[in-house]
N, C-alpha and C positions, 0 to 999 in steps of 0.2 A: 504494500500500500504506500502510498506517495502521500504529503504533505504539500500544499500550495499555499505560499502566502503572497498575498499584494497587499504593500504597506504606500497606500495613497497618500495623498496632503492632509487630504479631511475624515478617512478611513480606512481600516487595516480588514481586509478579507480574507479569508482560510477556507480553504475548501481539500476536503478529504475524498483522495482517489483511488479505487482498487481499479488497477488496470487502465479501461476509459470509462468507466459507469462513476460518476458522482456519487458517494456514501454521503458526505455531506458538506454545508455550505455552511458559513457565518457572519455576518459584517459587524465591526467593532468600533466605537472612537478611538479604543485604547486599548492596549492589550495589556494582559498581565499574565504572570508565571501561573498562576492557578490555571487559567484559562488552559495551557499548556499541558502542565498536569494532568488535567481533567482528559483532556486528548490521548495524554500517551496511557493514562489506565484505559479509556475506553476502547482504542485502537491498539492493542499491545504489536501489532503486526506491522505499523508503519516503518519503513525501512530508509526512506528517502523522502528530501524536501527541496525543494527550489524556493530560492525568495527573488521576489521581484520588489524594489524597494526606489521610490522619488529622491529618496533620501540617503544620502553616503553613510549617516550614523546607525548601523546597524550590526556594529561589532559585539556588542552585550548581546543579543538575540540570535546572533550566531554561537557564540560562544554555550551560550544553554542550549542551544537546540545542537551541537555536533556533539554531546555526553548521552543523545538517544538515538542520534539520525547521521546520516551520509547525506552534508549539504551543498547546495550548488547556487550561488549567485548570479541571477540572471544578470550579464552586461553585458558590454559591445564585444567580446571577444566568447563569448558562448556559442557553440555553434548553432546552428539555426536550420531550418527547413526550407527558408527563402531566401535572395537574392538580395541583401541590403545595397542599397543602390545611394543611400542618402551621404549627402557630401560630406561632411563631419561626424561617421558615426559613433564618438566620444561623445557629441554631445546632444545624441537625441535619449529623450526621454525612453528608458526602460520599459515604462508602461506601453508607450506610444506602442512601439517595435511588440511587445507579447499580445497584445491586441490585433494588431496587422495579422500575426502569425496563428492567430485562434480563428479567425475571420475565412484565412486564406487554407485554414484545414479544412471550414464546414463547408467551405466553396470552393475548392480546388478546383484549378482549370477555366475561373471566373474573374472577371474585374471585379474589385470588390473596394467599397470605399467605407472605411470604420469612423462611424461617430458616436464620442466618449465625452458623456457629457458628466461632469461631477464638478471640482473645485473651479477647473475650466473645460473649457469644451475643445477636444482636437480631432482633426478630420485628416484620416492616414490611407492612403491608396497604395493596394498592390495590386497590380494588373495580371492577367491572366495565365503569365508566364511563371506567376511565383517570386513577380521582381517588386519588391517594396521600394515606392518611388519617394515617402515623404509625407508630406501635408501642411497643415497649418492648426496652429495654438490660439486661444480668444481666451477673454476671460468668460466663466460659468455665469452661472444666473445669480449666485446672491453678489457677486462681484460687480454684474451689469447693473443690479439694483439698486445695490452701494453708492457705486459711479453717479444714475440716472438722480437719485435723492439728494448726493454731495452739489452735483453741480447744476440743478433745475432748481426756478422757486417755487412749482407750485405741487410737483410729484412728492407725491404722500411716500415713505418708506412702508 
């Protein structure tokens, strides 16, 4: 069984994998060691974890989680299923890039254009080659709301 975490800006999500069938799914603000815990008694079976993380700081949560598991940080040097094509791939978001690659599994063989909407909203195109070309970043909805109320006078927040 596999362990998946994405640790977003605004959310940290775990979903537990036998194989490819989904056992289960959770979204967090915050995570803590209990939460963990509670996983590795339920699941005594998980063997393996990928973290996909916005964030560099994720040395402590490696560190607890390689004393149960064989971990793997998703980055720019992971190999991958498709064809990064993007100009600087240092510095495209991790999300961005596992998103394209989930998109371009359930569609394989398809142009497929992924929009992720959460803290911000980004639109990432892999074309039907399996070539990931890219996309563009905006800011999400409580950010546009933010924006529209800071600098209007008469929009209500």
């Amino acid at each position: 069984m596999q362990l998946i975490i994405d640790i977003g800006n605004s959310k940290i999500k775990i979903a537990v994998f036998d194989k490819q069938d989904l056992v289960e799914f959770n979204s967090f603000p915050k995570l803590t060691y209990k939460k963990f815990e509670d996983l590795f008694r339920k699941y005594p079976q998980l063997s393996s974890c990928l973290i996909c993380s916005v964030s560099d700081d994720i040395d402590a949560l490696k560190a607890l989680l390689e004393q149960h598991l064989k971990i793997t940080a998703f980055n720019y040097k992971t190999k991958i299923p498709v064809t990064n094509l993007y100009a600087t791939p240092k510095t495209l978001g991790y999300d961005r890039l596992a998103g394209a690659i989930g998109a371009n599994n359930l569609y394989k063989g398809k142009n497929v254009l992924v929009i992720d909407s959460g803290t911000c909203v980004t639109y990432n195109f892999v074309n039907a080659k399996g070539e990931y070309h890219g996309g563009s970043i905006s800011p999400g909805l409580d950010m546009r709301f933010n924006a529209l109320n800071h600098f209007t006078a008469k929009l209500p927040w």
